[in-house]
N, C-alpha and C positions, 0 to 999 in steps of 0.2 A: 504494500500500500504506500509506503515511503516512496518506494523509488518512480513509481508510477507520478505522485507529488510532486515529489522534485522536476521529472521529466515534465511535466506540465507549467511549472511557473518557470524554470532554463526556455522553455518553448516560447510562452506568453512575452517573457522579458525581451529575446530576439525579435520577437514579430515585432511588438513593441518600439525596439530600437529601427529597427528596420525601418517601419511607416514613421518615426520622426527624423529622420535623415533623406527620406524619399518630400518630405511635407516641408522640412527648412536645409534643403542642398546648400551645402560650400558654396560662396559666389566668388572665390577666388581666381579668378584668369589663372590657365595654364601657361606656365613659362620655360622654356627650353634654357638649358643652361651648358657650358661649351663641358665638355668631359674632361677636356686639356686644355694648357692655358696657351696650347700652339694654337687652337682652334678660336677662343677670343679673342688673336690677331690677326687674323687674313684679312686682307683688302679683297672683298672679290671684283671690285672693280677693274682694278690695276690687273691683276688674273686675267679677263677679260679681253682687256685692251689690248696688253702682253702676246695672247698668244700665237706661236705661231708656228707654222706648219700643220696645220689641224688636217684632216682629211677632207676631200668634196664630196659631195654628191652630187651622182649624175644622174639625170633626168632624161629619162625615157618616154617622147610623143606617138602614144600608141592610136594619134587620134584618128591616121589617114588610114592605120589596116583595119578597125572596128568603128564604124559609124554610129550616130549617136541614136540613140533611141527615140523612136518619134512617137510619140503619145496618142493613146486613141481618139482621131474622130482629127488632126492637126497634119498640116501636110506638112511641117517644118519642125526639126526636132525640138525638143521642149528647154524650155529655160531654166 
């Protein structure tokens, strides 16, 4: 009969706690913080500007072997 008690108000208490923390949430903003203190120095700007020899990308115009799809009921493909 005890332990049945106890399990009951340990129960009661969490739920308890639970729905007052769901009713008045932390309004605290989350703030990201550097791990390293190399990391709360980088310019990423200068990074940025800096770099060089980055790779390209090439662009492939596939638009003259596949034509554009023309919409039902439109003689001219669609916009």
């Amino acid at each position: 009969m005890r332990k049945t008690t106890f399990a009951a108000i340990a129960a009661g208490a969490l739920i308890l706690v639970g729905i007052v923390e769901w009713v008045y949430p932390s309004h605290r903003p989350l703030e990201a913080k550097p791990s390293t203190s190399i990391e709360a120095h980088i310019d990423t700007f200068s990074v940025m500007s800096t770099a060089k020899d980055l790779p390209t990308e090439e662009f492939q115009d596939f638009s003259l072997v596949f034509p554009a799809p023309v919409a039902e009921g439109r003689s001219s493909p669609a916009p």
